[in-house]
C-alpha positions as CSV (number, residue, x, y, z in Angstrom):
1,X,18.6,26.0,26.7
2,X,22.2,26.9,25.3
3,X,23.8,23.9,22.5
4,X,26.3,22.9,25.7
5,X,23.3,21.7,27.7
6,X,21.2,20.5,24.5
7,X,24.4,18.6,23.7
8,X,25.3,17.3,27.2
9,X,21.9,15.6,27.3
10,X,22.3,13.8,24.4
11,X,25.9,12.6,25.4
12,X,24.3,11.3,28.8
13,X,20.7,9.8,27.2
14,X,23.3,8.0,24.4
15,X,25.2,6.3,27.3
16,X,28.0,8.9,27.3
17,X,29.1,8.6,23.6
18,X,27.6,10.0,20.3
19,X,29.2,10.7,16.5
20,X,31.2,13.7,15.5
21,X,28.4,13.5,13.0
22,X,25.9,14.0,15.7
23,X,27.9,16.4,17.6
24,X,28.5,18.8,14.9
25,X,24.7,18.6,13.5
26,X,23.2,19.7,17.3
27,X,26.0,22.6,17.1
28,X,25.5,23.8,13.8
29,X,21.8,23.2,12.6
30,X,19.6,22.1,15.7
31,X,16.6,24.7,16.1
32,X,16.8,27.1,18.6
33,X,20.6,26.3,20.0
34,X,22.7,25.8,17.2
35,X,24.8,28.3,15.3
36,X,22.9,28.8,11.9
37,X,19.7,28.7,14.3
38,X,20.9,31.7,16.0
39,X,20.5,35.4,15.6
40,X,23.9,36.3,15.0
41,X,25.5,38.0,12.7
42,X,27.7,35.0,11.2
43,X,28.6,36.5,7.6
44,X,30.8,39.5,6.2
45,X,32.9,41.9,8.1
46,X,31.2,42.3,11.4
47,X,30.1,38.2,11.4
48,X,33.0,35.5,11.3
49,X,33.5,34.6,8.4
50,X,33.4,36.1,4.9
51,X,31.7,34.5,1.8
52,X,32.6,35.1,-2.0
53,X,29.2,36.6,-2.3
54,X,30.0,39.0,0.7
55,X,32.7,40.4,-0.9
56,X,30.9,42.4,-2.8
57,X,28.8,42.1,-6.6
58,X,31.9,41.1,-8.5
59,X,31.6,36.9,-7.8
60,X,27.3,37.2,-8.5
61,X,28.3,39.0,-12.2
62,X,30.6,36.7,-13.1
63,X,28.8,33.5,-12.0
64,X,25.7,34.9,-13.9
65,X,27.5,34.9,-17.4
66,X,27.6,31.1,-16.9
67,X,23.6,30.8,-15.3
68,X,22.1,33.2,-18.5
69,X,21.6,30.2,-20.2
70,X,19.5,28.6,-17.1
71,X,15.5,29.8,-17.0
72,X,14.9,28.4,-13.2
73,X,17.6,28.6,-10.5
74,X,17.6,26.9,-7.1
75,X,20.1,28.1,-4.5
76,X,20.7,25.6,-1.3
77,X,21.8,27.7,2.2
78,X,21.6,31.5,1.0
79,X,23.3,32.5,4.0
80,X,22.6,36.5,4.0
81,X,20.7,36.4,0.3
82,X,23.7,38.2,-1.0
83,X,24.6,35.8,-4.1
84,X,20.5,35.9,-4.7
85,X,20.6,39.7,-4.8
86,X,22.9,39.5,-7.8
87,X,21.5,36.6,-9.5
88,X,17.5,37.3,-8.7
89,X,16.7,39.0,-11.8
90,X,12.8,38.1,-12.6
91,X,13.9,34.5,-13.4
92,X,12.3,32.0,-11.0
93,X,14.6,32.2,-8.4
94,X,14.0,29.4,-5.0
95,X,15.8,29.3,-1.9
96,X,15.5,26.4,0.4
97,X,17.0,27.4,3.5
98,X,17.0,25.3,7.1
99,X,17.9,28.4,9.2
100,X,14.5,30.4,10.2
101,X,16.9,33.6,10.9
102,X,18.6,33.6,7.9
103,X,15.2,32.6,6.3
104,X,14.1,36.0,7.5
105,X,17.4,37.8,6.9
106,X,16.8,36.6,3.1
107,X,13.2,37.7,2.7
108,X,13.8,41.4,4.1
109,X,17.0,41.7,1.6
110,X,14.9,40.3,-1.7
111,X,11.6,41.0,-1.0
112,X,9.4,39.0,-3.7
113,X,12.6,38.6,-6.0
114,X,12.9,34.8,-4.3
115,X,10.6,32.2,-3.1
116,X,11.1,30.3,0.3
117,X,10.8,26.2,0.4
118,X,11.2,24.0,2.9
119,X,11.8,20.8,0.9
120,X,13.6,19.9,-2.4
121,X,11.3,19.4,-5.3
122,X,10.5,16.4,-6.3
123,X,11.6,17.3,-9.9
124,X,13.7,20.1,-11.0
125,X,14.9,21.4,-14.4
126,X,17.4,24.4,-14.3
127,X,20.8,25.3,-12.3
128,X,21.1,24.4,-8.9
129,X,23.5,26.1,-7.0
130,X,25.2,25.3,-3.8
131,X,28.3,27.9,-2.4
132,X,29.7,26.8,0.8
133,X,27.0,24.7,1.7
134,X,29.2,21.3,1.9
135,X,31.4,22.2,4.6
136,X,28.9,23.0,6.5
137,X,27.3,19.3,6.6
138,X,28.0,17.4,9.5
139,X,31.2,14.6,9.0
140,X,32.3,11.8,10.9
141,X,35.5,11.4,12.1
142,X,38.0,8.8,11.4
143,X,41.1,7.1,13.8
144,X,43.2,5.0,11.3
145,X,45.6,3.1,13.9
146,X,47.5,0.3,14.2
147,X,45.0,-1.3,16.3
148,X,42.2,-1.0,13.6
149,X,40.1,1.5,11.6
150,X,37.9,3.8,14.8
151,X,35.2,6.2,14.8
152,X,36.2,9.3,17.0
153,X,33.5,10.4,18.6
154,X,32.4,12.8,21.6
155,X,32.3,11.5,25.3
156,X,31.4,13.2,28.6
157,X,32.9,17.0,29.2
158,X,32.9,16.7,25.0
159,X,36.2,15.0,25.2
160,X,37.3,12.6,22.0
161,X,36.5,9.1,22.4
162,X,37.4,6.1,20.1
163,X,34.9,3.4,18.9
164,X,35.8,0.6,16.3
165,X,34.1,1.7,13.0
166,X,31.4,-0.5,12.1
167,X,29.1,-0.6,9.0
168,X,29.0,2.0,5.8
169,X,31.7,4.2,7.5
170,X,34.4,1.0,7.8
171,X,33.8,0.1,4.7
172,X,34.2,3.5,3.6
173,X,37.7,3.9,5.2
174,X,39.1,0.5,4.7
175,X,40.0,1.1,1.0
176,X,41.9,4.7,1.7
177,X,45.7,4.3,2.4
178,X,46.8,6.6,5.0
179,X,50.0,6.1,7.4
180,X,49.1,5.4,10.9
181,X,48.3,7.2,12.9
182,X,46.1,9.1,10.6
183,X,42.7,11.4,11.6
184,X,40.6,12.8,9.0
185,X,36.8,13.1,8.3
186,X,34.2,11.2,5.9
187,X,30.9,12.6,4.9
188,X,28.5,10.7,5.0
189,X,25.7,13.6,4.8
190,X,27.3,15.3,2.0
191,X,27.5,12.1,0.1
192,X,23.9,11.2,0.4
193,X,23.1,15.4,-0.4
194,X,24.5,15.0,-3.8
195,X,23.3,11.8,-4.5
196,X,19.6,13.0,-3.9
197,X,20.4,16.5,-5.9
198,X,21.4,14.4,-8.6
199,X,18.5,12.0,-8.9
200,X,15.9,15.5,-8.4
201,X,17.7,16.7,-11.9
202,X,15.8,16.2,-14.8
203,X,17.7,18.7,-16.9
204,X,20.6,21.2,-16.0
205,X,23.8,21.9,-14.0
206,X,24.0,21.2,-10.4
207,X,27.2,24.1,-8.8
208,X,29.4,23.2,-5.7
209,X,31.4,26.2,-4.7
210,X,33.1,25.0,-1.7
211,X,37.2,24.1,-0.3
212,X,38.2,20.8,-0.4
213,X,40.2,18.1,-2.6
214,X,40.2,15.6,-4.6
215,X,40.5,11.9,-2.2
216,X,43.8,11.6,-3.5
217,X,45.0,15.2,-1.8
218,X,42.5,15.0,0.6
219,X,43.9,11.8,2.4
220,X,47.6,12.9,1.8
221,X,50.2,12.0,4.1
222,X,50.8,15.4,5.3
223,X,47.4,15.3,6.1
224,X,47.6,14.1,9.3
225,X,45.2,15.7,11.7
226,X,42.2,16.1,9.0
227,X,40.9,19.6,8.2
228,X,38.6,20.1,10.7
229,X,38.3,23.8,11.2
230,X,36.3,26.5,13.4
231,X,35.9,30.1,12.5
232,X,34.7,32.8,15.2
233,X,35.4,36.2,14.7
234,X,37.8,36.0,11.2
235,X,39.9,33.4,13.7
236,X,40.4,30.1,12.4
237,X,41.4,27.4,15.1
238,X,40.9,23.8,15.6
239,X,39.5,22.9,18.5
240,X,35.2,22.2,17.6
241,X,34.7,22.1,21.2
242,X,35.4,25.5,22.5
243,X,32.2,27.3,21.7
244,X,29.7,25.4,20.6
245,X,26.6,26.7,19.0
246,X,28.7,30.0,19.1
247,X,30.7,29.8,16.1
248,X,31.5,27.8,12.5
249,X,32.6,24.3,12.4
250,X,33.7,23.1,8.6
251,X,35.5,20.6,7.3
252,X,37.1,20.2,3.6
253,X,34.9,19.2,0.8
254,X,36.1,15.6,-0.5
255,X,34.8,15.7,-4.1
256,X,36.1,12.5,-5.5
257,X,33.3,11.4,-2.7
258,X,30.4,14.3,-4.4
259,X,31.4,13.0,-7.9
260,X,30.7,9.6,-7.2
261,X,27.7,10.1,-5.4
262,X,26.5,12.3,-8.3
263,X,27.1,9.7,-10.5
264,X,25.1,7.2,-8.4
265,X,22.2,9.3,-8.7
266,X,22.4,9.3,-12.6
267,X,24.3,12.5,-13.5
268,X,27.8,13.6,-15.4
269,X,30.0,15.5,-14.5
270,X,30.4,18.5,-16.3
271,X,33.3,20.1,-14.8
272,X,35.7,20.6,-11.7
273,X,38.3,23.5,-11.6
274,X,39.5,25.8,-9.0
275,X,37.9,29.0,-8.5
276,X,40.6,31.0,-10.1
277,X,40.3,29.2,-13.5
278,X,36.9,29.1,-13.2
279,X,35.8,32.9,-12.5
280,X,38.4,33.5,-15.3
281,X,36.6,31.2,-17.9
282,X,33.5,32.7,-17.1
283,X,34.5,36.4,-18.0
284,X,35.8,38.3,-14.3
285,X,38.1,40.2,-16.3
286,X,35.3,41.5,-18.7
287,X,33.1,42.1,-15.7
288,X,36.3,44.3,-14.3
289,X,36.7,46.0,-17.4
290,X,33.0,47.2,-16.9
291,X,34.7,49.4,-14.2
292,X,36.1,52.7,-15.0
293,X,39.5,52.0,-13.6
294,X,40.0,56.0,-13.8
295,X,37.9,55.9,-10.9
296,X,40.0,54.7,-8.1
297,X,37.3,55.4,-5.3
298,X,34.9,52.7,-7.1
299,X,37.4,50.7,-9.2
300,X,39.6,50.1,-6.0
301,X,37.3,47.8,-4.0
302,X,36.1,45.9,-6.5
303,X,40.1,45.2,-7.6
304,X,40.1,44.2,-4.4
305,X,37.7,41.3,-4.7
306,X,39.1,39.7,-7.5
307,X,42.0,39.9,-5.9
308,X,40.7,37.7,-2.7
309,X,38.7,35.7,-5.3
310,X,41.9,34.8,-7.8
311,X,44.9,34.5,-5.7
312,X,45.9,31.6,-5.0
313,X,47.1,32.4,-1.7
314,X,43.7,33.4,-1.2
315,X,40.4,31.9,-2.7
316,X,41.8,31.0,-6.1
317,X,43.1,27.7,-5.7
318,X,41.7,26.4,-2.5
319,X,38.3,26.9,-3.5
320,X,37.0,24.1,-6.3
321,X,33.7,24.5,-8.5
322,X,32.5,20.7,-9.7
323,X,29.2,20.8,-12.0
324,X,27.0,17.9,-12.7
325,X,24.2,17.7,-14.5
326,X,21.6,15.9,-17.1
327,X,20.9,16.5,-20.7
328,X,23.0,19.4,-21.4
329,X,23.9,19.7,-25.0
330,X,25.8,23.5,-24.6
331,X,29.1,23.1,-22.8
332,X,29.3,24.6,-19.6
333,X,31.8,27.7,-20.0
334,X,33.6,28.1,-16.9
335,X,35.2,25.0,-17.7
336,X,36.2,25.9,-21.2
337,X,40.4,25.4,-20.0
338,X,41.5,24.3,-17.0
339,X,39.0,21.5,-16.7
340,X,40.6,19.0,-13.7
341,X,37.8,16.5,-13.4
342,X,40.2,13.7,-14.7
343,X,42.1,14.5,-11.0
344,X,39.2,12.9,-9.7
């Protein structure tokens, strides 16, 4: 069965309507038909999209001056295992993963250097880390209208259908200001992901590597249409229903939302900067300098990375890092300047 017809079935047995939410979790995640369930090659230069990690060693090293200080580390959705490749380095290193092909892509790449599990622990002291994971998760979408505050979801022939919101996700959206007509996304899963993370810490730093906003820039004006976005073949468009199961669907990470929720389950927050400032913080320029820079063949390419990683017309600015965490008493360097959690 291909995700059209898994999701075709569920829009019929549902009475012809089901959530965005729903939608986007049979497309992405369900076993056997959606995307990350597939066999595909989905990251890096022949996949369709390109992670910091894929770049090349350069994010791994830096990120690791920060996790020295941690003795455990958990990473949530590997992807290809290339972040853990840096970072495995005889520490306990765990990887839970929902994707049985990437689970195996990750275990021929790092051998014993990682351990597989299939559920968050019930307890965990150490650094948990979490790069482009969030906009991933499945969202709901929102209709703010002069009529009323809707939930757009999909109908028959995956078209958009309206329903008035009703419950946590009206109360949710009553509260944000937005001209009319306005459509944009709330997750609820990623909400509820952090919340949990946060309550599993007993001591450490929780890392969210991921684009998105702050609330206040999230639901801008300008923001009209949301930021729903697909990715298949290094194309980004809009349109979540022209291949699905074939290719990414993301939307923008709302971090006011994560901070909240990290809050709720009984953590700080330690930090929130964009990528740029916090690479920077953490030493990228020392780990450049590691580089001959009289060799061009092997200083070239790895210019090149910071380059996609700093830039803000790039990764820099777009992409945000927000820590949380429990009973620290060292300050977390990457957010020695820069430090925007007050925008929050």
């Amino acid at each position: 069965m291909q995700a059209r017809d898994r999701i075709d079935a569920e829009i019929a047995a549902a009475g012809g309507w089901i959530s965005f939410a729903r939608y986007m979790q049979l497309a992405l995640h369900e076993p056997g038909v959606g995307y990350y369930a597939s066999g595909a090659r989905k990251f890096g230069a022949e996949g369709d999209f390109v992670t910091a990690p894929e770049l090349g060693s350069l994010f791994g090293r830096t990120l690791a001056r920060e996790l020295r200080a941690f003795d455990r580390i958990l990473e949530i959705g590997a992807g290809s295992g290339a972040l853990a490749d840096v970072l495995a380095d005889g520490r306990e290193y765990l990887i839970l993963e929902t994707s049985a092909d990437l689970i195996g892509r990750q275990k021929e790449r790092l051998g014993h250097r990682a351990r597989h599990i299939d559920r968050l622990p019930e307890r965990f002291s150490g650094a948990v880390i979490a790069n482009e994971v969030l906009d991933a998760m499945p969202v709901h979408m929102m209709h703010w209208s002069d009529r009323g505050i809707f939930e757009r979801g999909v109908a028959t022939g995956l078209t958009w259908a309206d329903r008035p919101a009703t419950g946590e996700l009206l109360a949710m959206a009553k509260p944000i200001e937005v001209p009319t007509p306005y459509v944009s996304e709330i997750g609820l899963e990623a909400r509820a992901w952090m919340r949990t993370i946060a309550q599993m810490l007993e001591k450490g730093a929780v890392f969210v590597i991921d684009y998105g906003f702050p609330r206040r820039e999230y639901y801008h004006p300008q923001r009209s249409s949301g930021t729903l976005m697909c990715h298949h073949r290094h194309q980004a468009h809009a349109d979540p229903f022209a291949r699905p199961g074939l290719e990414d669907i993301t939307a923008h990470v709302d971090f006011t939302a994560l901070a909240e929720a990290a809050h709720d389950g009984g953590a700080e927050i330690l930090g929130y900067a964009s990528q740029a400032q916090y690479l920077v913080n953490c030493g990228i320029t020392d780990v450049l300098g590691e580089t001959n820079a009289e060799n061009a063949l092997h200083y070239a390419p790895i210019a090149a990375q910071a380059q996609k990683l700093l830039s803000p017309a790039e990764m820099g600015e777009l992409f945000k890092v927000l820590a949380v965490g429990k009973n620290l008493t060292t300050p977390l360097v990457g957010f020695s300047r820069g430090d925007r959690r007050r925008s929050l």
